[in-house]
N, C-alpha and C positions, 0 to 999 in steps of 0.2 A: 370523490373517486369511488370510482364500484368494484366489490371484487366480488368473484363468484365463488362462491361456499360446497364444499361436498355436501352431498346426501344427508350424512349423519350431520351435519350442523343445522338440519331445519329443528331439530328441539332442543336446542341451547337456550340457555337463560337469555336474557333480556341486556343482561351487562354482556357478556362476551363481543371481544373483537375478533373480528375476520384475521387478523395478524396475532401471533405471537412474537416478541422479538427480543433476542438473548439482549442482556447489556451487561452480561458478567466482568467482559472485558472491560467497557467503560468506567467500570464502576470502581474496580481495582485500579487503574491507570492514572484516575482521579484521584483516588486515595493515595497515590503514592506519590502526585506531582508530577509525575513525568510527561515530557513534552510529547506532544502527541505523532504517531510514525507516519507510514503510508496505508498500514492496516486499521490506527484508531481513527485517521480523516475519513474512511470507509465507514467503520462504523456507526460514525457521527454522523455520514450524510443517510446513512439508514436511517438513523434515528430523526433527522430532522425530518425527513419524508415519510416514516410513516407513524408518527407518533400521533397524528390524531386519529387513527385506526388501528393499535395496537396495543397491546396488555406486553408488561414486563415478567422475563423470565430471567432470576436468577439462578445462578449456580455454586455451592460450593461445597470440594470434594463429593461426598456421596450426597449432596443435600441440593434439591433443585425445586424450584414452585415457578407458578404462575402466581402474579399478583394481580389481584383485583383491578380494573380498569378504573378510579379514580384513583386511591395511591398511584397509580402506573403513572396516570398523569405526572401526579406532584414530582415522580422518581427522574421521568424523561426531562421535566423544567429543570431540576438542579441541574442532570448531568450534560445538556447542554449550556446554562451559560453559570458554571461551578462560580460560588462566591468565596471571598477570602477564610469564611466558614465553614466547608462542603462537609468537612470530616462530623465537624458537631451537627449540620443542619439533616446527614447521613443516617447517623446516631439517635436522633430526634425521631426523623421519618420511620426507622425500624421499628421506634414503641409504640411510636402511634399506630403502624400498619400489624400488628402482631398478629397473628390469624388470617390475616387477610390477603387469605392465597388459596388456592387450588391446585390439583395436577390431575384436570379436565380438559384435555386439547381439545376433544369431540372436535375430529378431522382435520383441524384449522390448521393454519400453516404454521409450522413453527421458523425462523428464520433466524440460522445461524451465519453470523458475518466476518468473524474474528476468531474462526478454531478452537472456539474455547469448549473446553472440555470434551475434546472430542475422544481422547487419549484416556476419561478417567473410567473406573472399573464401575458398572450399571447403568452406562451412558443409554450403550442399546437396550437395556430392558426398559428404562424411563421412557425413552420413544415410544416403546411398545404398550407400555404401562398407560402413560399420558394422550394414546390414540391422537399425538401431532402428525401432521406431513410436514417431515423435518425440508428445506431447503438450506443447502451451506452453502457459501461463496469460499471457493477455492483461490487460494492467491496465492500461491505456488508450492512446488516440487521439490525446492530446492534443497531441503536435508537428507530427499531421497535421493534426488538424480547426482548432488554435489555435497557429502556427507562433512569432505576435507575442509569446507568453509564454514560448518555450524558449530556449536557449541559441544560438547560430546556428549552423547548421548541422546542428542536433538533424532538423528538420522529412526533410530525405532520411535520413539514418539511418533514421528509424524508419520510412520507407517501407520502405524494403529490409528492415525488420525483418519489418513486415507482411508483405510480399510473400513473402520467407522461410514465415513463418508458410502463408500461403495454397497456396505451392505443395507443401508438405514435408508436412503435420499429417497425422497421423492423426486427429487432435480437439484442440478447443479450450477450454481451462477459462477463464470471463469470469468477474470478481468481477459482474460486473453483468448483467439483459438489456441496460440500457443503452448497455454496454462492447461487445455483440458486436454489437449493433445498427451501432452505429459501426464495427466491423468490416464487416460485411454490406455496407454502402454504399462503404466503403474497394475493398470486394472488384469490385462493382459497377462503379466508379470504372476500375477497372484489368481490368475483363475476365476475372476471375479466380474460380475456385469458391471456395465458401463450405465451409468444414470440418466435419465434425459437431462440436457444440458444445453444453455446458452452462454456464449461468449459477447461479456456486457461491458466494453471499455469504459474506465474509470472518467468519471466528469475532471474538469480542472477548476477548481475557486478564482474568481479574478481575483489580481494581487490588488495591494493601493496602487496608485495613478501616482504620486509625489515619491519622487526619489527623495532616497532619507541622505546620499552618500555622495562627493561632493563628483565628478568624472576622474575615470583615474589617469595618471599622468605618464601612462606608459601603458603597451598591451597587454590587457589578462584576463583568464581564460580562470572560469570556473569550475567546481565540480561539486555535485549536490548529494550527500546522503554519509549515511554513518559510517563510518569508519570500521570497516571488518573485510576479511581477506579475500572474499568474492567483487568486492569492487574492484579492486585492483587500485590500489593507491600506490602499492609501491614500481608501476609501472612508469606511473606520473611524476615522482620524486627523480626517479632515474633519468628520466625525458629531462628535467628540470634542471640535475647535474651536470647533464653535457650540454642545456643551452647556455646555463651559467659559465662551464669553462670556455665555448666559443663566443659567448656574446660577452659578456662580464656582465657590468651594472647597465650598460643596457637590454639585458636576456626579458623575457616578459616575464608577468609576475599570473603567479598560480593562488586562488580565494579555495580551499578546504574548507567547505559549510558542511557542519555536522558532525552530533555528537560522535564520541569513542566509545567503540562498541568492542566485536572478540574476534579473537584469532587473527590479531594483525599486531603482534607486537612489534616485529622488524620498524613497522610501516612507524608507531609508536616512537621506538628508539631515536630511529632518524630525526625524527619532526622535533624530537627533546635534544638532539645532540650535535647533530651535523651543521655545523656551522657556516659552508658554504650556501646553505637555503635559507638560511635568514637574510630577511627584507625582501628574498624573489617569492618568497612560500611561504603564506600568513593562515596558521588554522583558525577556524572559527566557530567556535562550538555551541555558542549561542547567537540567535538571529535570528529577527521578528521578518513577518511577513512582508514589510515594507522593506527592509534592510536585504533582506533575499533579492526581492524585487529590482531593487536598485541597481545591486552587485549584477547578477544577472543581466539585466537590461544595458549596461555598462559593459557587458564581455565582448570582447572578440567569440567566443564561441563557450558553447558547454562540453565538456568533455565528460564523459560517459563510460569509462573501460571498463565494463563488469564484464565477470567470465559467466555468470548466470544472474538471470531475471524472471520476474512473475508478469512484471509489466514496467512500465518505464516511465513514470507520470514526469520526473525533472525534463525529460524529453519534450514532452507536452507541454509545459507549463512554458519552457525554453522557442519553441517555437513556435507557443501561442504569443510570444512577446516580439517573434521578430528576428530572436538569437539563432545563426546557425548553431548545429549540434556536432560533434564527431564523435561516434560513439562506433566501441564492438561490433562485430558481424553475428551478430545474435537475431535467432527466428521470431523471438519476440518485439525485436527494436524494428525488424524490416518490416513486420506484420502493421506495426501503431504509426513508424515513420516515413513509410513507402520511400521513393527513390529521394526524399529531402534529405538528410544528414549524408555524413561524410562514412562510413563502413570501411572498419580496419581489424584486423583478428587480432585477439586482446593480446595475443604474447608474441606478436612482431612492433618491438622497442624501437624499434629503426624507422618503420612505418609512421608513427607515431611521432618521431621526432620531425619526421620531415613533414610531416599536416601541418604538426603544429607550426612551424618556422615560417611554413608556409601562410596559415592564417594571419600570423604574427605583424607580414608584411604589410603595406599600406604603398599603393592598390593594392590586393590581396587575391589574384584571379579566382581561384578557388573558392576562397569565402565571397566572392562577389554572385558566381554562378549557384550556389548554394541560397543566394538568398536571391537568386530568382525564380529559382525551383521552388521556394515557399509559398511565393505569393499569393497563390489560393488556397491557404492551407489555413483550417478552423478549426481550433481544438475540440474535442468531444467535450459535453456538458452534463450536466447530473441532470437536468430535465430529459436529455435523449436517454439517458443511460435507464433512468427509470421508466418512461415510456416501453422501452422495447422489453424490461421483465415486467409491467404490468398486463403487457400483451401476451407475456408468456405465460405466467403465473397460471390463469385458469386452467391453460391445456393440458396440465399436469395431471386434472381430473379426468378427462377422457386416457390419460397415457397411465391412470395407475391403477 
């Protein structure tokens, strides 16, 4: 692949890549075990795409470099397929690499994917410092627009992220128009310009082909992502309550994939206490990609009730399988799922209950017409996604 270089990169060394690409985040996430979200599967697919044209940028606290483009190499193989070693084989590669860094951007692009460090104090002088043309991918708003569903203190963070963002970009990659939209008003807000900027929908990974789960023996209706008070879990438990008391042991059954996250302790208590939702309402907080796949491809439908989104990949990935969806009347879900899913406002319960009853049944009008509305419907993929910022990518030199 070709990319085109500013000016000041025609007298760079001989090592230099055309790419810079943070993996701070990787790097930590690795280190700690944790199962990967929807912003490390982003980073990941950066990293698989452009690692053979790409030097590695760490960061920590006040300390950030460029490393050398062979460590880089070695850095980007561990942290794409981590072995039961990663911590010692980490540890290894740091002594070996000792010195072997710079913070020499001479104009190249630098590509942040995952927020990272966007919020710490000499973020903007190091840009400055390092003469990168920083590119960050934005993936949402949400601590700013919906402060009440983050952790506390998240909401000024990620201003300063933004505003980072706003004053440093050379351009801006949004999974959404949605996402930069929300940007644009952020920018508005604070007096501030607006970046050039493309809206890049996220690719979706094929699942496996084998279901791992046997068909379930009654209808249910899954729901995909961590457990925090922006999804709206405890809209679904309620729904669940009163199919239970009208229907009993024949009420459908609700699959909760995904770890517990914050600000949802209600939703928590319940799931631990309430004993009418046991055997209809099974959490699952761990689950491999086939076992997703399975459950999913198995539903009567996905349900979706967040009261905010960046973008909506379980949507995608649901109706790249075939599954209808009912989800939220959110500008992001209409933007990625046009007139396919079912569109209900997240805090009409009643609404809700009656979709769902509705899917429930067998024939099921609704879910029938739903999945004819699909039928020409092809998920976005990480070859298009990247095609369309490598076509953007250059013009950034004409726009900066």
């Amino acid at each position: 692949m070709v990319y085109l270089l500013p000016p000041t990169s025609l007298h760079r060394v001989s090592e230099d890549a055309p790419i810079l690409l943070d993996v701070t985040r990787l790097i930590w996430r690795r280190w700690r075990g944790r199962k990967p979200t929807g912003i490390d599967r982003v980073c990941l697919a950066y990293l698989q795409h452009f690692a053979s044209s790409a030097q590695a940028v760490i960061q920590h606290d006040r300390f950030r470099r460029i490393i050398d483009r062979r460590p880089s190499r070695a850095l980007f193989a561990m942290l794409e397929n981590p072995g039961p070693s990663f911590k010692l084989d980490l540890v290894l590669w740091s002594l070996r690499n000792l010195g072997r860094w710079s913070n020499e951007g001479r104009g190249r692009y630098y590509l942040n994917i995952g927020h990272t460090g966007l919020d710490s104090p000499g973020f903007g002088k190091w840009v400055h410092e390092a003469q990168v043309k920083p590119v960050y991918f934005v993936h949402d708003l949400i601590p700013i627009t919906h402060p009440g569903y983050c952790r506390r203190g998240e909401d000024e963070k990620h201003r300063k992220r933004m505003r980072t963002v706003l004053t440093t970009a050379s351009g801006v990659i949004g999974n959404s128009q949605a996402t930069l939209d929300e940007l644009a008003t952020f920018a508005r807000s604070e007096g501030l310009p607006v970046p050039a900027g493309i809206a890049a929908w996220l690719g979706t990974d094929p699942f496996p082909q084998t279901p791992t789960c046997s068909a379930p023996t009654k209808p249910t209706f899954v729901t995909v992502g961590t457990i925090e008070a922006r999804k709206n879990h405890q809209l679904l438990l309620e729904v669940w309550s009163r199919l239970i008391e009208r229907l009993g042991d024949d009420a459908p059954r609700l699959l909760i994939i995904g770890q517990r996250g914050w600000e949802a302790g209600p939703v928590f208590d319940r799931l631990d206490r309430d004993a009418k939702l046991r055997g209809h309402v099974l959490e699952m907080n761990k689950c491999s990609d086939a076992e997703l796949a399975a459950h999913v491809s198995a539903a009567r439908a996905l349900l979706f009730p967040s009261f905010a989104e960046g973008y909506g990949l379980p949507m995608m990935e649901a109706l790249g399988l075939g599954i209808p969806v009912i989800a939220s009347d959110l500008p992001v879900f209409r933007e990625i799922g046009a007139d396919i899913p079912s569109y209900i406002d997240a805090t009409n319960t009643e609404a809700w209950y009656d979709e769902i009853l509705a899917y429930s049944a067998e024939p099921s009008a609704p879910r029938q017409a739903q999945l004819r509305r699909m039928k020409s419907f092809s998920p976005p993929d990480w070859d298009s996604h990247f095609r369309l910022v490598e076509r953007w990518l250059p013009l950034l030199h004409t726009a900066t």
